[in-house]
C-alpha positions in Angstrom: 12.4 48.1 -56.0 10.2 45.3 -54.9 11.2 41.8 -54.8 8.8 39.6 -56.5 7.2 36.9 -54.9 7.4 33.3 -55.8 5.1 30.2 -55.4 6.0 27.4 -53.6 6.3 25.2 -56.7 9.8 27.3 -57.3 10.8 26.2 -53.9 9.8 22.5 -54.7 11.5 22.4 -58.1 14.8 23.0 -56.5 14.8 21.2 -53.6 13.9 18.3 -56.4 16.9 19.4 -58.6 19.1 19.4 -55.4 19.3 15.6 -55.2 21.8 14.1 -58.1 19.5 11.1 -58.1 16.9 12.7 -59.1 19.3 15.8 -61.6 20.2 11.8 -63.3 16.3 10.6 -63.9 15.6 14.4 -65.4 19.2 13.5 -67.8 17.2 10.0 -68.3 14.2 11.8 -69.5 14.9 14.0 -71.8 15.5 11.5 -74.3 11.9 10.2 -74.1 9.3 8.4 -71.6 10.8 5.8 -69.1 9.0 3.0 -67.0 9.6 3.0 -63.3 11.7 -0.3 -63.5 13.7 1.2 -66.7 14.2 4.4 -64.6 15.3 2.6 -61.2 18.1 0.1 -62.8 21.0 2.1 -62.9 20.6 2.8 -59.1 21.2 0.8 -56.4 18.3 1.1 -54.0 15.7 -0.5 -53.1 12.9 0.2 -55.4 10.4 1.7 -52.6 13.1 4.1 -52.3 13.8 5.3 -55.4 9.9 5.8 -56.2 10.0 8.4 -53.6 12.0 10.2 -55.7 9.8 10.3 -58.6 7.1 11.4 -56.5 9.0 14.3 -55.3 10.2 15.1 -59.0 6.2 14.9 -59.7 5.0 17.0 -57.1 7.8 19.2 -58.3 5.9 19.6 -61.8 9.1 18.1 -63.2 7.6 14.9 -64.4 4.2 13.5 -65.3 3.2 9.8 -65.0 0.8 7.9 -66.3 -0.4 3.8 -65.7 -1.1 1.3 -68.0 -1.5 -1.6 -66.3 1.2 -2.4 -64.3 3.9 -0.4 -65.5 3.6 3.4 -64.7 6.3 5.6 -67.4 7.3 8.8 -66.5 8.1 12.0 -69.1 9.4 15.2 -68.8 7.3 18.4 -67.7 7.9 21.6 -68.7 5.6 23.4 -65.6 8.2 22.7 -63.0 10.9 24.1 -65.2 9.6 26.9 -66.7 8.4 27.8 -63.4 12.0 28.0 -62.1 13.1 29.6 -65.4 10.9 32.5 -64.5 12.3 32.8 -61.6 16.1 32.4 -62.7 15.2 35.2 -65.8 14.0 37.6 -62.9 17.0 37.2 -60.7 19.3 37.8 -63.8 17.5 41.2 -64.5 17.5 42.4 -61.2 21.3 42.1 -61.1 21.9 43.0 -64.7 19.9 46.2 -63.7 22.6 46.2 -60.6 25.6 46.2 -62.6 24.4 48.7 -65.1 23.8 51.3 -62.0 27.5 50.1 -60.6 29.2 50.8 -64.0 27.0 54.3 -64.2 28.6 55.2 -60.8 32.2 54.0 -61.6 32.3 56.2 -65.0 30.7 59.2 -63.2 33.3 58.6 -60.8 36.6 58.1 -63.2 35.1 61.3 -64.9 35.1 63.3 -61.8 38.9 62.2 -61.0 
């Protein structure tokens, strides 16, 4: 059985997720588009700081951002997400399909006792 290969964007989305920072602005954004500032004031960093972490969440595919003016507002993306989803629902069959063989063996094995 082969294992099946992943992008790198799988890779990105959880080393995004990994950072509670960032785990807070996805929380932030699933009730609706955010500006940077609005995003930023329940942290205390310094605001060059904390736009590094949008960018990683938007290289991710976990956000999108768009400018108007001066204020750039951030919304949810489902790419990153449903990119790790895939992954996650692949991982789950693999050992669902493990388990299954396990409990095969274990009743051939109580029947032979």
């Amino acid at each position: 059985m082969s294992v099946p290969k992943y992008s790198d964007r799988v890779d990105e989305v959880f080393k995004a997720l990994a950072d509670p920072t960032r785990r807070k602005v996805i929380e932030r954004l699933v009730s609706g588009p955010a500006s940077t500032s609005d995003l930023a004031e329940p942290f205390s960093m310094a605001l060059p700081s904390f736009t590094q972490h949008l960018g990683v969440l938007e290289r991710a595919g976990l956000v999108t951002s768009s400018k108007a003016g001066r204020i750039r507002t951030y919304r949810l993306s489902a790419a990153g997400l449903d990119a790790a989803q895939g992954w996650l629902a692949d991982q789950r069959r693999l050992w669902e399909q493990r388990l299954d063989q396990l409990d095969t063996f274990l009743v051939k094995q109580q029947e032979q006792t």
